[in-house]
N, C-alpha and C positions, 0 to 999 in steps of 0.2 A: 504493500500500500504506500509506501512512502516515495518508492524509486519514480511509483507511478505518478505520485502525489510535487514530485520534483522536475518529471517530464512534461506534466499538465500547468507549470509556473511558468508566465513568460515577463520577460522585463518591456514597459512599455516608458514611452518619453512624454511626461505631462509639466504644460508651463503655468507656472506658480504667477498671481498677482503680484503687480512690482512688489520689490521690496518687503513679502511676507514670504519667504523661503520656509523660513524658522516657523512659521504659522502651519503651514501645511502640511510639511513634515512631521510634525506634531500630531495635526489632529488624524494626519494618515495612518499614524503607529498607531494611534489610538482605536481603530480599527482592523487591529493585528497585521497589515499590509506593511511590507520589506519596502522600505525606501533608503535609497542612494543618493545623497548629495555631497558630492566632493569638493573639500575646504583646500585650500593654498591658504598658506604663510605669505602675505604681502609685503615686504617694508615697505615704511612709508615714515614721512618727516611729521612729527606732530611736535609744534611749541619748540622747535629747535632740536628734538632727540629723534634718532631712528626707533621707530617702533614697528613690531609685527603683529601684524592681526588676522585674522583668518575672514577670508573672504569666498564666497561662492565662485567654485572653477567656473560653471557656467551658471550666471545670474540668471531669474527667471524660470531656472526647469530642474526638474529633481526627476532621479528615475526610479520608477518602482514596479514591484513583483506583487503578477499578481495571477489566479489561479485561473482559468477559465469560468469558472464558476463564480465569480466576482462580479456584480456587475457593472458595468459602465459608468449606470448613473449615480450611483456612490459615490465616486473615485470623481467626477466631473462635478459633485454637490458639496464637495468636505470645502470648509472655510481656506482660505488662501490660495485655492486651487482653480485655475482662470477653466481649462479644457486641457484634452489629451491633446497631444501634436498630432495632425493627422494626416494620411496621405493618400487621397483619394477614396477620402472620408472614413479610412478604416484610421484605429488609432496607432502611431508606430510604432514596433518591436525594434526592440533593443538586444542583438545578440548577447547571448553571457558571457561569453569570451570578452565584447567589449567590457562590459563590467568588471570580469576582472583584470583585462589589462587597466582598464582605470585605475581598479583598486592598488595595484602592482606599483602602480607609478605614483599615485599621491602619497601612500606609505614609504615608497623610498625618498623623495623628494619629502616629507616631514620630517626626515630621521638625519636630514643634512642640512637643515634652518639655522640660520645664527640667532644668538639673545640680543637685547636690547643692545643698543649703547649712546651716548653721549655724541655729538655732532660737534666737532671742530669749529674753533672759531674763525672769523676772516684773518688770513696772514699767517695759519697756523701750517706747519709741516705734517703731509699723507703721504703715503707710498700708494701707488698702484697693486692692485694685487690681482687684476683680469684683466683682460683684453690684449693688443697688440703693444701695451704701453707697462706692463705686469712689471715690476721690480723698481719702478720710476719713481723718483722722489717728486712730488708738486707743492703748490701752495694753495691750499682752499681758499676761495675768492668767494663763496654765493653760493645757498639754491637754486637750481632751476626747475620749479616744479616738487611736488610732491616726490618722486621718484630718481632725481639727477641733480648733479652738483656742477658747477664750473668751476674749475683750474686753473690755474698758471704753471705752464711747463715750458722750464730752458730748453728748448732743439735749435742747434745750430749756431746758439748766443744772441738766441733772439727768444722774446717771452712771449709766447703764446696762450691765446686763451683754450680751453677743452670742453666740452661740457661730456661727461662720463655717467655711466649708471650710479648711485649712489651703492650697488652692490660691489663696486669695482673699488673702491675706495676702505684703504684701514688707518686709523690713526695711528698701529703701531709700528715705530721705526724698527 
């Protein structure tokens, strides 16, 4: 009954009311139905420090399992829950291999996040630590944006400006 009962589950792709992820999630588990929604570690600059927060891989849609014997308009009635994605008007299936390559990949990509930390001041000494510019001494000049920083790097004996991922960036010499 069970092998049967795991053949008869299929995962389908249903979009969530903006910014109620968390909502519908919720109230979906609450009706015993398997939902997948896959978080990333984002940094981001808040107040002057790098922080990471966990954000929705794909905003809007969460995936979930569910039996044949489910019905539709359940899953299309739970609060935060806009409709299933559909594709010529059936709702769409979600292989399980995708899911778990997802899963495969968000789990190893959490287990390699960095912790907070503190953001250099203007004038302050970084090194590069990624990209084509990796082992570089600069001078922090600015944020650009929530996600990037500007530079000053000697090439050539001339000072140039950069603008870099803010992940590329370590304050330690």
């Amino acid at each position: 009954m069970v092998e049967q009962d795991c053949q008869e589950r299929q995962w389908f792709l249903v979009a969530t009311k903006p910014k109620q992820e968390t909502r519908a999630i919720e109230h979906l588990q609450n009706q015993s139905l398997d939902v997948f929604a896959p978080q990333l570690l984002v940094e981001r600059v808040n107040r002057g420090k790098r922080v990471c927060r966990e954000e929705p891989m794909f905003p809007g849609y969460v995936f979930v399992a569910s039996s044949k014997h489910q019905p539709v308009a359940s899953v299309r009635s739970t609060r935060g829950v806009r409709d299933y994605v559909r594709f010529n008007g059936q709702p769409a299936k979600v292989s399980p291999k995708v899911i778990e390559e997802i899963q495969t990949r968000v789990s190893s990509r959490a287990s390699s996040q960095t912790v907070d930390s503190q953001l250099p001041k203007a004038g302050e000494k970084v090194r590069l630590v990624d990209g084509p510019f990796a082992g570089i001494q600069a001078i922090f000049e600015s944020l650009d944006g929530e996600e990037r920083v500007i530079l000053l790097l000697n090439i050539l004996g001339k000072t140039q400006r950069l603008s870099v991922s803010l992940k590329e960036v370590s304050t330690n010499l």
